[in-house]
C-alpha positions as CSV (number, residue, x, y, z in Angstrom):
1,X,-138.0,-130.5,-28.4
2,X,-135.9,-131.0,-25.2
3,X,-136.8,-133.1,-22.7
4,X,-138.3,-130.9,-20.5
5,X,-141.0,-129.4,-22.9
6,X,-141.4,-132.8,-23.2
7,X,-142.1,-133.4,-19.8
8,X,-144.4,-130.6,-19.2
9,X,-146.2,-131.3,-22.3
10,X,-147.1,-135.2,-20.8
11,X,-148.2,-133.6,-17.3
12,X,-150.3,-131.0,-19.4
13,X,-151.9,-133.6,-21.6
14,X,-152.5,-135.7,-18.7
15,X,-153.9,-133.3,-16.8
16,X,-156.5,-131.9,-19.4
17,X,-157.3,-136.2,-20.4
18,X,-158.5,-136.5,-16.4
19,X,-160.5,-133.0,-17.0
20,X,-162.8,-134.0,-20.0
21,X,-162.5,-134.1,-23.5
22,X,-163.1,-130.1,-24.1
23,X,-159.9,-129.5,-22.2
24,X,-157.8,-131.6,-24.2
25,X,-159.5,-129.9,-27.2
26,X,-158.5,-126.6,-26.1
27,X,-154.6,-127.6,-25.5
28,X,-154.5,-128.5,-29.3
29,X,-155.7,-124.9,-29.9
30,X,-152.7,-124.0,-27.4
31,X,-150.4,-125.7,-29.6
């Protein structure tokens, strides 16, 4: 992985952790 999927992959997980627990769900089916 380079450091910028990195990056956007820590803003996305962030993002969908301040949303509620279904969000982060659903980027773990994105993956």
């Amino acid at each position: 992985m380079s450091h910028k999927t990195v990056l956007r992959f820590s803003v996305k997980l962030h993002k969908y952790k301040q949303q509620s627990s279904f969000g982060e769900a659903e980027m773990l089916c994105d993956k």
